[in-house]
C-alpha positions in Angstrom: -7.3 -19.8 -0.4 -8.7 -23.7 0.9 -7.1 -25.9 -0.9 -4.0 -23.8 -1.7 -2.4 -26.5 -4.5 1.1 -26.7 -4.9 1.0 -26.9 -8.5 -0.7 -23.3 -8.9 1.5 -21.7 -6.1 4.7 -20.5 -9.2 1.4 -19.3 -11.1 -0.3 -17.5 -8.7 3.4 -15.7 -7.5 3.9 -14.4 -11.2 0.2 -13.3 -11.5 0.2 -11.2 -7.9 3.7 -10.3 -8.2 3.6 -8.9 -11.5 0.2 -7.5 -11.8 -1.3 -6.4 -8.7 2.1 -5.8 -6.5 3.5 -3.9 -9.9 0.6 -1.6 -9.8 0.9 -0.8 -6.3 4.9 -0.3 -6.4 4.7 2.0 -9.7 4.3 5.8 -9.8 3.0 5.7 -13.2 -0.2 3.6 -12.2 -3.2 5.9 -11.5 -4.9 6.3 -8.3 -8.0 4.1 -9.4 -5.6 1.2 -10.5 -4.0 1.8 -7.1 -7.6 1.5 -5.4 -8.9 -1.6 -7.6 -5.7 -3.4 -6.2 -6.4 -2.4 -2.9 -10.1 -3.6 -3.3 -8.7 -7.3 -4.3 -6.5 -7.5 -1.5 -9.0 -6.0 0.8 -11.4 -9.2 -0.3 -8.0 -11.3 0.1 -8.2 -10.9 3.7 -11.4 -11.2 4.8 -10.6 -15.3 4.7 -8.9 -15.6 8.1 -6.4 -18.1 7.1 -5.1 -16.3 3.6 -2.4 -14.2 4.7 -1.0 -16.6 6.8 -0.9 -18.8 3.6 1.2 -16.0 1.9 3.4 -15.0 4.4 3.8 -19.3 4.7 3.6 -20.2 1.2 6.1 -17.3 0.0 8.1 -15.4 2.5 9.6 -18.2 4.4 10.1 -20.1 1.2 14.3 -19.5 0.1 12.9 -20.3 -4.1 10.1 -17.7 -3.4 10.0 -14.0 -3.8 8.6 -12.5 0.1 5.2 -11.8 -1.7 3.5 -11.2 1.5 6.6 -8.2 2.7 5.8 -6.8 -1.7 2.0 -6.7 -0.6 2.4 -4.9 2.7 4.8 -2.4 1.5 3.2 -2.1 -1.6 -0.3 -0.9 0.8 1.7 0.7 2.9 3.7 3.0 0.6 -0.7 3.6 -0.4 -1.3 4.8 2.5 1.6 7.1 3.6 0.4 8.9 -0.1 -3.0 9.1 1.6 -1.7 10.6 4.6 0.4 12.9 2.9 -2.5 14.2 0.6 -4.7 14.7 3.1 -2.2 16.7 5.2 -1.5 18.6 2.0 -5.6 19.6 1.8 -5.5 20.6 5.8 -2.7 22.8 5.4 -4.1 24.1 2.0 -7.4 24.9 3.8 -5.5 26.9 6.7 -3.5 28.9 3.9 -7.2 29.5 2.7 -8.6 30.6 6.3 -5.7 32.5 7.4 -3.0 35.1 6.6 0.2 33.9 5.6 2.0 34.5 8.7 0.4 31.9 10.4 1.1 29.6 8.1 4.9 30.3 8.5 5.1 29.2 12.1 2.9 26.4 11.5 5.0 25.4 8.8 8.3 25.7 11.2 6.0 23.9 13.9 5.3 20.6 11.4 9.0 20.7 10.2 11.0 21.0 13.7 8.6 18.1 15.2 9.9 15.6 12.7 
């Protein structure tokens, strides 16, 4: 992002905000979407100075949308599906390895801790 113009900064708002950010907010998008986003971002931040730029560029601007807070909730919403599916698979393997009483009090353990 060196030699972030002015001129292409409304253009590049639209583009990120409506294509990649909608992907990442929307339940109908699938997984792989989801991940391709993820992959462009990913190569986003491996220049140093570009989410600075963003946060810069967008967030503090008032005639902006916060297209920096979009991105991080957008990755983060990602992530807490991740977490959630592989907690599903853990607790789907224990029903597998154990009888079902078990799984009761380690059900009521997981939901009294929260």
């Amino acid at each position: 992002m060196d030699g972030f113009k002015d001129h292409l900064k409304r253009e590049l708002e639209i583009f990120v905000a409506n294509i990649f950010v909608k992907i990442l907010e929307s339940e109908n998008a699938t997984f792989d979407h989801k991940t391709r986003v993820l992959e462009v971002f990913h190569i986003i931040c491996t220049e140093p100075s570009a989410l600075v730029e963003l946060f810069i560029n967008y967030d503090c601007d008032l005639d902006a949308i916060d297209l920096f807070r979009r991105i991080v909730d957008g990755i983060a919403k990602i992530t807490k599906v991740i977490f959630f599916f592989n907690i599903f698979i853990l607790i789907y393997n224990f029903v597998l390895l154990t009888s079902s009483s078990y799984v009761i009090v380690f059900y009521f353990i997981l939901t009294t801790e929260s």
